[in-house]
C-alpha positions in Angstrom: -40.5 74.3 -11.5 -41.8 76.2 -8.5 -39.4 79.5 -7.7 -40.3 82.8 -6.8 -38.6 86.1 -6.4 -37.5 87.5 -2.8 -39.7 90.1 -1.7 -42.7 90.0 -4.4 -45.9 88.9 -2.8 -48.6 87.9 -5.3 -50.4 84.7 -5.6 -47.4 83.0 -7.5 -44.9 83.5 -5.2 -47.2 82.5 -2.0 -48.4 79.4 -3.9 -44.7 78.7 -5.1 -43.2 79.3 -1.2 -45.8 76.8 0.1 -46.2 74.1 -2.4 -42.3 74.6 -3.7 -41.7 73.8 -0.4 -43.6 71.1 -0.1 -42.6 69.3 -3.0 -38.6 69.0 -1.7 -39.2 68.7 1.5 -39.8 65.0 2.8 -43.7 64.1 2.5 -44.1 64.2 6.3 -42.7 67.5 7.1 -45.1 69.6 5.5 -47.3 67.7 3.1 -48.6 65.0 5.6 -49.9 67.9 8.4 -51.3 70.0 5.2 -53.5 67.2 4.2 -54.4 66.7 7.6 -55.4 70.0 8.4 -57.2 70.2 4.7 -59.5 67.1 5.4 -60.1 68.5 9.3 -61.5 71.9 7.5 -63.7 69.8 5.0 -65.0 67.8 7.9 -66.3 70.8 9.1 -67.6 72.5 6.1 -68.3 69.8 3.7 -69.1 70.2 0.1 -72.5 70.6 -1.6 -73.6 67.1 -1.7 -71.8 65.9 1.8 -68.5 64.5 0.0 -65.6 64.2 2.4 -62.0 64.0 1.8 -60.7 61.2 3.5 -57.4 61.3 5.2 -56.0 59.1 7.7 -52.4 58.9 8.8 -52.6 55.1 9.8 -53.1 54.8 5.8 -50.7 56.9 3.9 -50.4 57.3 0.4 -48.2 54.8 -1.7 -47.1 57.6 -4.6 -47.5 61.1 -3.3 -46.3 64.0 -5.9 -47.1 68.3 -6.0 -46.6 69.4 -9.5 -46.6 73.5 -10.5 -48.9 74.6 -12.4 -50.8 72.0 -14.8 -51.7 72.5 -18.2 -54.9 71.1 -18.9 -56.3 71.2 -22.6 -59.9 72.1 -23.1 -61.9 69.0 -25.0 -62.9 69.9 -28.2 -66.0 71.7 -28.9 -65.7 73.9 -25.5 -63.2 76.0 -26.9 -65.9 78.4 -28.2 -67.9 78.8 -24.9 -64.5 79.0 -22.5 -63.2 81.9 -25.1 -66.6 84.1 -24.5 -65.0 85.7 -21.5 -61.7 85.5 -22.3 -59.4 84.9 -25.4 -61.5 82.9 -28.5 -61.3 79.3 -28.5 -59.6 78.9 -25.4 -57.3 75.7 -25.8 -56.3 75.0 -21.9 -56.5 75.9 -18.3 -53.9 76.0 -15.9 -54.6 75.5 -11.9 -51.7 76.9 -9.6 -50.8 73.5 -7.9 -51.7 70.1 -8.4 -51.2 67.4 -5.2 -51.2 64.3 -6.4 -52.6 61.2 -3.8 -52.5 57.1 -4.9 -53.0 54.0 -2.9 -52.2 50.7 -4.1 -54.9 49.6 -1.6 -57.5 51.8 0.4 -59.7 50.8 2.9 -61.0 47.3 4.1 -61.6 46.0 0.9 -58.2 47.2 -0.6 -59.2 48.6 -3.4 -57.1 51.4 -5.4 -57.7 54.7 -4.8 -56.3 57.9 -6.4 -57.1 61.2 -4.7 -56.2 64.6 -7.4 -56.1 68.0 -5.7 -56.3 71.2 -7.9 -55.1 74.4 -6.9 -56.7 77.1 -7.4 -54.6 80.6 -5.3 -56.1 84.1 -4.8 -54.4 87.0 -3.1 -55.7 89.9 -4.8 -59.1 88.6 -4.9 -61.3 86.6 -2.9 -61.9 84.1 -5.8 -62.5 84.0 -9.9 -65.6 81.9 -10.0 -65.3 81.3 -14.0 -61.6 80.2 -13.3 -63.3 77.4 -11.0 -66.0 76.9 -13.0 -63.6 75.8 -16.1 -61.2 73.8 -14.4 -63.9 71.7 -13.2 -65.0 71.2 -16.6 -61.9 70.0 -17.9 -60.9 67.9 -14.9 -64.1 66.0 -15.2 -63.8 65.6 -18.6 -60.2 64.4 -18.8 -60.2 61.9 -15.8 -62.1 58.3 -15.5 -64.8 58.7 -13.1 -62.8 56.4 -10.9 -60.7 59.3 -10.2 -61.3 61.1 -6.8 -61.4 64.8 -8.3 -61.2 68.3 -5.8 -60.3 71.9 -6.4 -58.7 73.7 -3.4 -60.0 77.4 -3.1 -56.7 78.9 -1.1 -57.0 82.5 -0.5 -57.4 85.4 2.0 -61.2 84.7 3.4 -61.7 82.6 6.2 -64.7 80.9 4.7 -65.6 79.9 0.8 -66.7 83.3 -0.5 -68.9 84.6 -2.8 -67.1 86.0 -6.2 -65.8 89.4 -5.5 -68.1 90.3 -3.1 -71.1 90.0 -5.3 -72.7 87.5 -8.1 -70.9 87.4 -11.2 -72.7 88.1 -14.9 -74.7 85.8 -15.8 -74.6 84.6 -19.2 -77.5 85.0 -21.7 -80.5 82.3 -21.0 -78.9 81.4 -17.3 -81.8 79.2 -15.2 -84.1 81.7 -13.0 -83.1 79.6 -10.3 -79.8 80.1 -9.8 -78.7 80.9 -6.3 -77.5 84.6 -6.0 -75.3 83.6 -2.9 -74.2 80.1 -3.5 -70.4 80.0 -5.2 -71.2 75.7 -5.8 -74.5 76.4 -7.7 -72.9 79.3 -9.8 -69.9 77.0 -10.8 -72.2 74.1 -10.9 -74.2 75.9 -13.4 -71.8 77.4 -15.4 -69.5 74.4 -15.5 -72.5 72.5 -17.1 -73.2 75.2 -19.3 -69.6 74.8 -21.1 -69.6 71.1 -21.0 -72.9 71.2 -22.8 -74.0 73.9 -24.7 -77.3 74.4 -22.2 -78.3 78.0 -21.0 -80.8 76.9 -19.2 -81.2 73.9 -17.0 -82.6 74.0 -13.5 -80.7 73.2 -10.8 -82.8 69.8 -9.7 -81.6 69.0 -13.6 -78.2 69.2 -13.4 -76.3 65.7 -13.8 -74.0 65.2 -10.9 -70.8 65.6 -12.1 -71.6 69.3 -13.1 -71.5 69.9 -8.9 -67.5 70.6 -7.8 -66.0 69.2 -5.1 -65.0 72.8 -3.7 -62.3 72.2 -0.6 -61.2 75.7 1.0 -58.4 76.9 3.2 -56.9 80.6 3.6 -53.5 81.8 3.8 -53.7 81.9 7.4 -55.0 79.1 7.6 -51.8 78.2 6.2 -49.5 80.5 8.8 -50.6 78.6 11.1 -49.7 75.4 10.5 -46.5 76.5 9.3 -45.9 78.4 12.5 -47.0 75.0 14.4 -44.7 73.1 12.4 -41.7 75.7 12.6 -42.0 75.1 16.7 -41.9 70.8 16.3 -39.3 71.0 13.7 -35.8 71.3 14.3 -34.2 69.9 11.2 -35.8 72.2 8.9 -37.3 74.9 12.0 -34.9 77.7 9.6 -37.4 77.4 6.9 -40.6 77.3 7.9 -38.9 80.1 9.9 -38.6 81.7 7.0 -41.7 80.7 4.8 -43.9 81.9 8.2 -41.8 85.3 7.4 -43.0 85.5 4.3 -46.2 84.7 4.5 -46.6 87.5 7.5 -45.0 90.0 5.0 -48.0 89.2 2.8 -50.2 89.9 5.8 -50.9 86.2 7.0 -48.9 86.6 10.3 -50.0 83.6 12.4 -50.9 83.9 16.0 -47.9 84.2 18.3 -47.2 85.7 21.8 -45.6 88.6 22.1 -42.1 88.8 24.3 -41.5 92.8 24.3 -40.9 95.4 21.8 -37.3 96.4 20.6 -37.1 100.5 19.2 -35.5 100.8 15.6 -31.9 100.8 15.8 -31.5 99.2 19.2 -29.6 95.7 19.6 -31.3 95.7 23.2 -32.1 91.3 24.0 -35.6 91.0 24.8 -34.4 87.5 25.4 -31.5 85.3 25.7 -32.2 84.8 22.0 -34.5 87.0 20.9 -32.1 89.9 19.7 -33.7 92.7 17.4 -30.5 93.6 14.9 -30.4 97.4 14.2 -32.8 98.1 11.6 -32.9 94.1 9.8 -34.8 91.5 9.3 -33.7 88.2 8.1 -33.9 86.9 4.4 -35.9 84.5 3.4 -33.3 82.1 2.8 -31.1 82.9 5.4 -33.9 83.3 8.4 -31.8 82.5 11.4 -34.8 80.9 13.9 -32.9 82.2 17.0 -33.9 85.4 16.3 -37.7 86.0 15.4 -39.1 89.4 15.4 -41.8 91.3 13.3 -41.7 94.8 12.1 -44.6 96.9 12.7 -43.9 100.3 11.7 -40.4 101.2 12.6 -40.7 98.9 15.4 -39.5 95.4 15.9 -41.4 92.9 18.2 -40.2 89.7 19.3 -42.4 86.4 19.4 -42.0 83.5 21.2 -41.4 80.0 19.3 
Protein backbone atom coordinates (compact mmCIF):
# COMPACT_ATOMS: atom_id res chain seq x y z
CA UNK A 1 0.00 0.00 0.00
CA UNK A 2 1.30 3.51 -0.51
CA UNK A 3 1.91 5.36 3.11
CA UNK A 4 4.58 7.52 4.18
CA UNK A 5 5.82 8.99 7.34
CA UNK A 6 4.98 12.84 8.28
CA UNK A 7 7.93 14.89 7.82
CA UNK A 8 10.54 12.40 6.00
CA UNK A 9 11.30 13.63 2.59
CA UNK A 10 12.99 10.97 0.39
CA UNK A 11 11.94 9.54 -2.88
CA UNK A 12 9.39 7.10 -1.16
CA UNK A 13 7.46 9.33 0.67
CA UNK A 14 7.24 11.98 -2.44
CA UNK A 15 6.31 9.11 -4.76
CA UNK A 16 3.84 7.67 -2.01
CA UNK A 17 2.18 11.47 -1.31
CA UNK A 18 1.66 11.88 -5.10
CA UNK A 19 0.72 8.52 -6.50
CA UNK A 20 -0.98 7.40 -2.91
CA UNK A 21 -2.96 10.15 -3.63
CA UNK A 22 -3.76 9.51 -6.73
CA UNK A 23 -4.83 6.09 -6.39
CA UNK A 24 -7.88 7.06 -3.72
CA UNK A 25 -8.77 9.95 -5.04
CA UNK A 26 -11.42 9.78 -7.97
CA UNK A 27 -9.52 9.33 -11.49
CA UNK A 28 -10.36 12.93 -12.49
CA UNK A 29 -9.11 14.81 -9.72
CA UNK A 30 -5.63 14.13 -9.99
CA UNK A 31 -4.89 11.26 -12.30
CA UNK A 32 -6.70 12.67 -15.43
CA UNK A 33 -4.68 16.41 -15.31
CA UNK A 34 -1.29 14.18 -14.50
CA UNK A 35 -1.66 12.28 -17.63
CA UNK A 36 -2.49 15.33 -19.38
CA UNK A 37 0.26 17.25 -18.36
CA UNK A 38 2.64 13.96 -18.91
CA UNK A 39 1.63 13.52 -22.69
CA UNK A 40 1.88 17.67 -23.10
CA UNK A 41 5.68 17.25 -21.79
CA UNK A 42 6.31 14.18 -24.25
CA UNK A 43 4.85 16.27 -27.06
CA UNK A 44 7.42 18.45 -26.57
CA UNK A 45 10.34 16.28 -25.92
CA UNK A 46 9.58 13.08 -27.57
CA UNK A 47 11.43 9.90 -27.17
CA UNK A 48 14.33 8.61 -29.23
CA UNK A 49 12.56 7.22 -32.10
CA UNK A 50 9.50 9.99 -32.17
CA UNK A 51 7.03 7.77 -30.05
CA UNK A 52 4.27 9.83 -28.42
CA UNK A 53 2.05 9.08 -25.59
CA UNK A 54 -1.29 9.58 -26.61
CA UNK A 55 -3.79 11.12 -24.32
CA UNK A 56 -6.98 12.57 -25.15
CA UNK A 57 -9.74 13.51 -22.63
CA UNK A 58 -12.58 13.01 -25.27
CA UNK A 59 -11.40 9.20 -25.00
CA UNK A 60 -10.74 8.11 -21.44
CA UNK A 61 -9.57 5.00 -20.22
CA UNK A 62 -12.12 2.14 -19.59
CA UNK A 63 -9.91 0.40 -16.38
CA UNK A 64 -7.60 2.87 -14.94
CA UNK A 65 -5.47 1.53 -11.73
CA UNK A 66 -1.85 3.04 -9.87
CA UNK A 67 -0.30 0.15 -8.05
CA UNK A 68 3.00 0.81 -5.46
CA UNK A 69 5.82 -0.51 -6.17
CA UNK A 70 5.81 -3.70 -8.64
CA UNK A 71 7.75 -6.57 -8.33
CA UNK A 72 8.91 -7.69 -11.53
CA UNK A 73 11.01 -11.04 -11.77
CA UNK A 74 14.02 -11.10 -13.92
CA UNK A 75 13.68 -13.96 -16.95
CA UNK A 76 15.93 -16.61 -16.42
CA UNK A 77 19.31 -16.54 -17.67
CA UNK A 78 19.71 -12.55 -16.89
CA UNK A 79 20.08 -13.13 -13.46
CA UNK A 80 23.87 -13.39 -13.80
CA UNK A 81 24.48 -10.10 -15.89
CA UNK A 82 21.76 -7.94 -13.60
CA UNK A 83 23.82 -9.32 -10.36
CA UNK A 84 27.30 -7.83 -11.76
CA UNK A 85 26.56 -4.53 -10.26
CA UNK A 86 24.62 -5.40 -7.56
CA UNK A 87 23.64 -8.58 -5.49
CA UNK A 88 24.49 -12.09 -7.71
CA UNK A 89 21.72 -13.49 -9.62
CA UNK A 90 19.51 -10.77 -9.16
CA UNK A 91 15.90 -12.37 -9.19
CA UNK A 92 13.62 -9.03 -9.67
CA UNK A 93 13.28 -5.32 -10.06
CA UNK A 94 10.91 -3.14 -8.51
CA UNK A 95 9.80 0.36 -10.16
CA UNK A 96 8.33 3.03 -7.61
CA UNK A 97 4.78 3.34 -9.24
CA UNK A 98 3.13 1.57 -11.85
CA UNK A 99 -0.17 3.52 -13.73
CA UNK A 100 -2.04 1.28 -15.28
CA UNK A 101 -4.19 2.60 -18.76
CA UNK A 102 -6.82 0.04 -20.83
CA UNK A 103 -9.35 0.80 -23.46
CA UNK A 104 -11.85 -1.54 -24.56
CA UNK A 105 -11.73 0.44 -27.91
CA UNK A 106 -9.10 3.21 -29.04
CA UNK A 107 -9.21 5.23 -31.84
CA UNK A 108 -11.24 5.04 -35.18
CA UNK A 109 -10.90 1.56 -35.73
CA UNK A 110 -11.66 0.58 -32.09
CA UNK A 111 -9.22 -1.52 -31.43
CA UNK A 112 -7.89 -2.37 -27.65
CA UNK A 113 -5.37 -0.59 -26.36
CA UNK A 114 -3.47 -0.94 -23.07
CA UNK A 115 -1.07 1.85 -22.07
CA UNK A 116 1.66 0.66 -18.85
CA UNK A 117 3.50 3.47 -17.07
CA UNK A 118 6.57 2.60 -14.94
CA UNK A 119 7.83 4.65 -12.28
CA UNK A 120 10.95 5.24 -11.78
CA UNK A 121 11.51 8.47 -8.63
CA UNK A 122 14.82 10.23 -7.84
CA UNK A 123 15.37 12.84 -5.17
CA UNK A 124 18.70 12.37 -4.10
CA UNK A 125 19.95 11.88 -7.44
CA UNK A 126 19.32 13.05 -10.82
CA UNK A 127 18.81 9.42 -12.12
CA UNK A 128 20.30 5.58 -11.81
CA UNK A 129 20.71 4.74 -15.40
CA UNK A 130 21.38 0.83 -14.63
CA UNK A 131 18.03 1.06 -12.59
CA UNK A 132 16.37 2.19 -16.06
CA UNK A 133 18.29 0.13 -17.99
CA UNK A 134 17.00 -3.18 -16.12
CA UNK A 135 13.54 -2.40 -15.82
CA UNK A 136 13.24 -1.96 -19.40
CA UNK A 137 14.65 -5.28 -19.82
CA UNK A 138 12.28 -7.03 -17.80
CA UNK A 139 9.24 -5.03 -18.96
CA UNK A 140 9.93 -5.97 -22.52
CA UNK A 141 10.52 -9.28 -21.78
CA UNK A 142 7.41 -9.97 -19.63
CA UNK A 143 4.74 -8.06 -21.69
CA UNK A 144 3.23 -9.14 -25.39
CA UNK A 145 4.44 -6.64 -27.78
CA UNK A 146 0.90 -5.50 -28.03
CA UNK A 147 1.51 -3.79 -24.87
CA UNK A 148 2.15 -0.03 -24.91
CA UNK A 149 5.30 -0.02 -22.62
CA UNK A 150 6.89 3.52 -20.86
CA UNK A 151 9.13 4.36 -17.95
CA UNK A 152 8.53 7.69 -16.30
CA UNK A 153 11.92 9.38 -15.22
CA UNK A 154 10.34 11.79 -12.18
CA UNK A 155 12.95 13.62 -10.35
CA UNK A 156 14.49 17.00 -9.51
CA UNK A 157 15.91 18.20 -13.20
CA UNK A 158 13.91 19.97 -15.43
CA UNK A 159 15.00 18.02 -18.44
CA UNK A 160 16.00 14.13 -18.88
CA UNK A 161 19.58 14.17 -17.47
CA UNK A 162 22.55 12.57 -17.93
CA UNK A 163 23.52 9.88 -14.94
CA UNK A 164 24.90 11.79 -12.05
CA UNK A 165 26.23 14.39 -13.93
CA UNK A 166 28.56 12.29 -15.92
CA UNK A 167 28.68 8.77 -18.03
CA UNK A 168 28.35 5.80 -16.02
CA UNK A 169 31.16 2.75 -16.26
CA UNK A 170 30.93 1.07 -18.97
CA UNK A 171 31.07 -2.49 -18.85
CA UNK A 172 33.92 -4.64 -20.35
CA UNK A 173 33.70 -4.86 -24.45
CA UNK A 174 30.94 -1.89 -24.55
CA UNK A 175 30.52 -0.68 -28.47
CA UNK A 176 33.07 2.42 -29.35
CA UNK A 177 30.14 4.15 -30.33
CA UNK A 178 28.29 4.62 -27.61
CA UNK A 179 27.18 8.15 -27.00
CA UNK A 180 28.90 9.80 -23.97
CA UNK A 181 25.94 12.23 -23.48
CA UNK A 182 22.86 10.42 -24.57
CA UNK A 183 20.92 8.70 -21.36
CA UNK A 184 18.54 6.54 -24.34
CA UNK A 185 21.66 5.13 -26.13
CA UNK A 186 23.37 4.20 -22.62
CA UNK A 187 20.14 2.40 -21.44
CA UNK A 188 19.54 1.21 -25.00
CA UNK A 189 22.90 -0.36 -24.92
CA UNK A 190 22.99 -1.69 -21.75
CA UNK A 191 19.43 -2.97 -21.73
CA UNK A 192 20.47 -5.11 -24.82
CA UNK A 193 23.42 -6.11 -23.28
CA UNK A 194 21.51 -8.01 -20.32
CA UNK A 195 18.80 -9.33 -22.49
CA UNK A 196 21.47 -10.89 -24.62
CA UNK A 197 24.65 -11.57 -23.50
CA UNK A 198 26.36 -9.03 -26.29
CA UNK A 199 29.21 -6.59 -25.26
CA UNK A 200 29.40 -5.26 -28.25
CA UNK A 201 26.85 -4.30 -30.78
CA UNK A 202 26.72 -0.94 -32.53
CA UNK A 203 24.14 1.16 -32.12
CA UNK A 204 22.68 1.01 -35.97
CA UNK A 205 22.51 -2.92 -34.69
CA UNK A 206 20.51 -2.78 -32.01
CA UNK A 207 16.98 -4.48 -32.47
CA UNK A 208 14.25 -1.97 -31.65
CA UNK A 209 12.89 -3.09 -28.63
CA UNK A 210 16.36 -2.60 -26.83
CA UNK A 211 15.45 1.55 -27.27
CA UNK A 212 13.17 2.69 -24.02
CA UNK A 213 10.38 4.68 -24.24
CA UNK A 214 11.89 7.27 -21.63
CA UNK A 215 8.90 9.88 -20.51
CA UNK A 216 10.26 12.64 -17.97
CA UNK A 217 8.67 15.02 -15.49
CA UNK A 218 10.27 16.77 -12.32
CA UNK A 219 9.00 17.26 -8.95
CA UNK A 220 8.08 20.64 -9.87
CA UNK A 221 6.76 19.85 -12.57
CA UNK A 222 4.59 18.13 -10.24
CA UNK A 223 4.00 21.32 -7.69
CA UNK A 224 2.69 22.81 -10.15
CA UNK A 225 -0.03 21.04 -11.21
CA UNK A 226 -0.95 20.31 -7.77
CA UNK A 227 -0.86 23.99 -6.92
CA UNK A 228 -3.26 24.45 -10.19
CA UNK A 229 -5.41 21.85 -9.05
CA UNK A 230 -5.52 22.91 -5.21
CA UNK A 231 -6.99 26.50 -6.68
CA UNK A 232 -9.97 24.55 -9.07
CA UNK A 233 -10.75 22.14 -6.35
CA UNK A 234 -12.84 22.80 -3.62
CA UNK A 235 -13.95 19.34 -2.49
CA UNK A 236 -10.61 18.07 -1.92
CA UNK A 237 -8.67 21.92 -2.13
CA UNK A 238 -7.40 20.73 1.88
CA UNK A 239 -5.25 18.15 0.31
CA UNK A 240 -3.62 19.17 -2.41
CA UNK A 241 -3.24 21.94 0.09
CA UNK A 242 -1.43 19.82 1.87
CA UNK A 243 0.45 17.55 -0.70
CA UNK A 244 1.73 21.20 -2.38
CA UNK A 245 3.07 21.70 1.41
CA UNK A 246 4.84 18.90 1.30
CA UNK A 247 6.19 18.86 -1.71
CA UNK A 248 7.61 22.66 -0.97
CA UNK A 249 9.19 21.20 2.28
CA UNK A 250 11.11 18.94 -0.17
CA UNK A 251 12.11 22.04 -1.99
CA UNK A 252 9.47 21.86 -5.05
CA UNK A 253 7.55 25.00 -4.00
CA UNK A 254 5.46 25.91 -6.99
CA UNK A 255 5.17 29.32 -8.27
CA UNK A 256 2.77 31.48 -6.24
CA UNK A 257 2.41 35.32 -5.59
CA UNK A 258 3.37 36.63 -2.72
CA UNK A 259 0.68 38.68 -0.31
CA UNK A 260 3.14 40.07 2.45
CA UNK A 261 5.46 38.74 5.01
CA UNK A 262 4.28 37.94 8.65
CA UNK A 263 7.44 38.09 11.54
CA UNK A 264 7.78 34.84 13.68
CA UNK A 265 5.52 34.94 16.51
CA UNK A 266 3.06 37.49 15.09
CA UNK A 267 -0.73 36.58 14.46
CA UNK A 268 -0.79 39.86 12.41
CA UNK A 269 -3.68 39.00 8.98
CA UNK A 270 -1.97 39.77 5.97
CA UNK A 271 -5.37 39.01 4.67
CA UNK A 272 -8.93 38.39 5.55
CA UNK A 273 -7.74 34.80 5.47
CA UNK A 274 -4.36 34.64 5.31
CA UNK A 275 -3.40 34.58 9.08
CA UNK A 276 0.26 33.44 9.97
CA UNK A 277 -0.29 31.39 13.61
CA UNK A 278 2.53 32.18 16.03
CA UNK A 279 5.34 30.05 15.08
CA UNK A 280 3.08 26.95 13.04
CA UNK A 281 2.56 25.51 10.09
CA UNK A 282 -0.09 23.17 9.32
CA UNK A 283 0.21 19.25 9.21
CA UNK A 284 -0.04 17.52 6.45
CA UNK A 285 -3.14 16.03 7.16
CA UNK A 286 -4.78 18.60 8.81
CA UNK A 287 -3.61 21.71 6.23
CA UNK A 288 -6.40 24.05 6.72
CA UNK A 289 -6.47 25.89 2.98
CA UNK A 290 -7.65 29.17 4.57
CA UNK A 291 -4.47 29.76 5.76
CA UNK A 292 -1.41 29.25 3.35
CA UNK A 293 1.87 30.55 4.28
CA UNK A 294 5.60 29.38 3.68
CA UNK A 295 8.42 29.48 6.13
CA UNK A 296 11.56 30.88 5.00
CA UNK A 297 13.91 31.22 7.69
CA UNK A 298 12.10 32.32 10.78
CA UNK A 299 9.78 34.06 8.58
CA UNK A 300 6.31 33.21 7.33
CA UNK A 301 5.02 34.42 3.87
CA UNK A 302 1.63 34.30 2.78
CA UNK A 303 0.58 33.22 -0.93
CA UNK A 304 -2.26 33.85 -2.69
CA UNK A 305 -4.61 30.74 -3.90
Amino acid sequence: MFGFAKGRIDEDGLTSAVFGLMHYLADAELLYPFMERLARANKAHPTRDGALLIWSDEQLPDEVSVSPWPTLEVPDGMGVRFGEVSERNKGSVTPDALISLYWHKWGIDGRERRCLIYVESEHSKAVEAEQLSQQWVVLRALHPPADELWLLLLNKTPSLPWPEGGRPDLWPGAPKDLAGHDLWSWCAHRAHYLATGDREAESKALPTEAWPNLLHLSWQDCADLVKGLERRSWAYRGLFAGLAEYLALAGYAPAVSWLGVVERGSTEVVEDRYVALAGERPSLLDCDPNKLFTRVGDTYIGASP
